[in-house]
N, C-alpha and C positions, 0 to 999 in steps of 0.2 A: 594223084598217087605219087608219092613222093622216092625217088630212087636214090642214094648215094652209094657211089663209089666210092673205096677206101684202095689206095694201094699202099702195101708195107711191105720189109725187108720178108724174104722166107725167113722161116722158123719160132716163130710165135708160138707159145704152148693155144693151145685147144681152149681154155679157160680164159686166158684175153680178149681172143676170139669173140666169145663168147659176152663178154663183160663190156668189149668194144660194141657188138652191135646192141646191145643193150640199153647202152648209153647213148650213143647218137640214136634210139628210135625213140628214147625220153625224149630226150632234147627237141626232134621234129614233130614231136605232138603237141607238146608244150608250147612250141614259136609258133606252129601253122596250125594247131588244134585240129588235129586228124585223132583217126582212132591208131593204136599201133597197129592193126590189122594190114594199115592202109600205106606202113613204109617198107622200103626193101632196102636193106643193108648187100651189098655186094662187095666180097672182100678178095681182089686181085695183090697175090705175092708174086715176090720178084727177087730173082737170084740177086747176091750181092757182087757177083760177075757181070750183071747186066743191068747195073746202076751205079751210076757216077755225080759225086759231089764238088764241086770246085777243080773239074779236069780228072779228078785221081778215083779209081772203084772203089767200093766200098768193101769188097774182099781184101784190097790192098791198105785197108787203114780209114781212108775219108770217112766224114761224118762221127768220131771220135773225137772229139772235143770236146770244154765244157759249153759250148753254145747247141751240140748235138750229141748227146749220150747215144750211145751201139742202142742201149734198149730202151728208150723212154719210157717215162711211167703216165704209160696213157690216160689213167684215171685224172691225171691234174689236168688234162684239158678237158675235162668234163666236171671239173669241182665248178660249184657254184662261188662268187668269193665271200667275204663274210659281211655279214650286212654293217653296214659302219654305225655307228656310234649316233643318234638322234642328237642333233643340234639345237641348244635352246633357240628358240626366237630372241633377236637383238631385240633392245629394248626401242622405241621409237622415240626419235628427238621431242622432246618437249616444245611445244612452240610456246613462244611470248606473250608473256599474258599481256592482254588487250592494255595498250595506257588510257587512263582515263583523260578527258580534255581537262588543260590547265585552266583555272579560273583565276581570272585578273582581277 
């Protein structure tokens, strides 16, 4: 039975929430083929006074960058990517046709 913990900033609307444990209980039936009955999504928030990114809180600014958006859009980590483009088969080298023996 499969449990995951999620922690995020407080203040998430109700509906991410919602869309979050969703998607990761796809995700773990689909990898470990469980029924969804059989996972538990546990969703642990935390003040932005009582988490800190590179030394500095994240009440105080941290985690605002472009390598960390305040809000991520947590569906992209749960897109699947797109399937690539089917690759002809390479053609196979031709081998040598047989020489025939020289005749003297």
């Amino acid at each position: 039975m499969p449990v995951l913990t999620i922690r995020i900033g407080k203040g998430q609307p109700l509906d991410i929430k919602r869309r979050l444990a969703a998607s990761l209980t796809r995700a773990v039936t689909e990898v470990l083929d469980v029924s969804p009955g059989m996972v538990t999504v546990l969703i642990e928030e935390f003040e932005r006074d009582n988490w800190a990114t590179g030394g500095e809180l994240h009440i105080d600014g941290a985690g605002r960058d472009k390598e960390m958006p305040a809000l991520a859009d947590l569906e992209a980590f749960f897109r699947k990517p797109a399937a690539a483009k089917p690759v002809a088969p390479k053609a196979q080298p031709r081998k040598a046709a047989a020489k025939s023996p020289r005749r003297r």
